[in-house]
C-alpha positions in Angstrom: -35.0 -114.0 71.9 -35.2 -117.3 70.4 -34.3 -120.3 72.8 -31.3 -122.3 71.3 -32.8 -125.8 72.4 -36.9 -125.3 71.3 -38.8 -125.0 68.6 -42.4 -124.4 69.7 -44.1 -120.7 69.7 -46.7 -121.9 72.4 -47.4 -120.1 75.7 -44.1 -120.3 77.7 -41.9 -120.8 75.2 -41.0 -118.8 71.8 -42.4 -115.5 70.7 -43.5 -115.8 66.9 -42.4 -113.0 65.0 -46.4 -112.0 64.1 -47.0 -112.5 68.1 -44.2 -109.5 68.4 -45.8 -107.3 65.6 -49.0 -107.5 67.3 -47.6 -106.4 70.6 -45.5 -103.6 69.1 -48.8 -102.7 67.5 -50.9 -102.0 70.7 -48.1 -100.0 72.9 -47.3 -97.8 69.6 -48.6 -94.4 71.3 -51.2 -94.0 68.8 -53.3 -96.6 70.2 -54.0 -95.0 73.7 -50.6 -95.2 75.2 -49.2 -97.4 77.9 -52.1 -96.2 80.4 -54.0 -99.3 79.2 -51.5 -101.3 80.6 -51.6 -102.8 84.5 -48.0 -102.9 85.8 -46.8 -106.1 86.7 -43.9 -107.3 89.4 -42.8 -110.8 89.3 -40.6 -112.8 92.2 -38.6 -115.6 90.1 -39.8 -119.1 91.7 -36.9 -121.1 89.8 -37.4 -123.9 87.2 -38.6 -120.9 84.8 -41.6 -120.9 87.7 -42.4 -117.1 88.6 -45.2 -115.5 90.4 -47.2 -112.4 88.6 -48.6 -109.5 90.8 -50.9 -107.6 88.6 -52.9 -105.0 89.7 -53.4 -106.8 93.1 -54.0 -110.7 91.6 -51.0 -113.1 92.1 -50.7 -115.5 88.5 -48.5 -118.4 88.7 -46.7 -118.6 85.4 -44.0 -120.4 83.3 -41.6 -120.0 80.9 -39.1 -122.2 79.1 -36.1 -119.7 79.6 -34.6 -119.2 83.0 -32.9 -116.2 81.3 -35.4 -114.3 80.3 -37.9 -115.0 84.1 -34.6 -113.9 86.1 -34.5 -110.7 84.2 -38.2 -109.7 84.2 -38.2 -110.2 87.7 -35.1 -108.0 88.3 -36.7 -105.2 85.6 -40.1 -105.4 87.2 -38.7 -104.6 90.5 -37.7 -101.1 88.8 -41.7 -100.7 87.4 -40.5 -101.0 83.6 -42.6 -104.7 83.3 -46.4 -103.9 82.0 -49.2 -106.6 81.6 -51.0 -106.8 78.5 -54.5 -108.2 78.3 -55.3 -108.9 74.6 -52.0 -110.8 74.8 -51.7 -112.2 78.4 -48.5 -111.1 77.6 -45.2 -109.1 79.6 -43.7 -106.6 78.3 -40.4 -104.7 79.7 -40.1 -101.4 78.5 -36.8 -99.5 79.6 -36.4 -96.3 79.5 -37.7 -93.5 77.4 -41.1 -95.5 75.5 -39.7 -96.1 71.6 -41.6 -97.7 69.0 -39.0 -100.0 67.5 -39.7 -103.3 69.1 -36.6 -104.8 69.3 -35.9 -102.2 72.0 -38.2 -104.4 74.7 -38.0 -107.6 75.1 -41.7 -109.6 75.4 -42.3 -112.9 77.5 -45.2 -115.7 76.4 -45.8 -116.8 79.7 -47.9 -119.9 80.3 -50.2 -119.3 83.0 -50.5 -121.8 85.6 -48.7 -124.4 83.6 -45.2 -126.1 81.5 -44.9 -128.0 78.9 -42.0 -129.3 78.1 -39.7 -128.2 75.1 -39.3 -130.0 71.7 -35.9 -129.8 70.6 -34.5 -128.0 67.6 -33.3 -131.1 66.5 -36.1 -133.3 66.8 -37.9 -134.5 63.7 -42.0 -134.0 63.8 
């Protein structure tokens, strides 16, 4: 979901809309399936601040909506939050596994790090 008050498609902020394709290409089922993926539970730190436990290693990350960390906390707690590697990406994936990829929702984190946001209506 695109945050109201950025504009950047870096780590922690934005996911570009190619970013998302990619993603929806490697969890399609005919690329090995979702065993290739680590699950992943986060505890929400605040300030968009969350900690990662992946397979056993704790990740600090960061992302620009408060939103979006609060809820992949909350969904990872249920085991539908999954790690991806060629992305160091999250993905939540409720429920039955679909291809369409508007049915997950996908978070950029920035690991170990913020930046802060540009806004929409700031001129480059």
């Amino acid at each position: 979901m695109r945050h109201p008050q950025c504009r950047l498609f870096h780590p922690g902020h934005q996911v570009h809309h190619i970013q998302a394709r990619k993603v929806a290409e490697v969890l399609h089922p005919a690329s090995g399936g979702l065993e290739r993926f680590t699950a992943a539970e986060l505890t929400d730190l605040g300030g968009g601040w969350f900690e990662a436990d992946i397979g056993g290693e704790t990740r600090l990350g960061w992302n620009h909506s408060l939103d979006d960390v609060a809820a992949f906390s909350r969904d990872s707690i249920l085991g539908e939050v999954l790690f991806i590697p060629e992305y160091s990406a999250l993905v939540c994936v409720r429920g039955q596994f679909d291809s369409v990829a508007s049915q997950r929702r996908l978070l950029y984190p920035a690991w170990g790090r913020r930046q802060d946001c540009i806004p929409v209506s700031a001129v480059i």
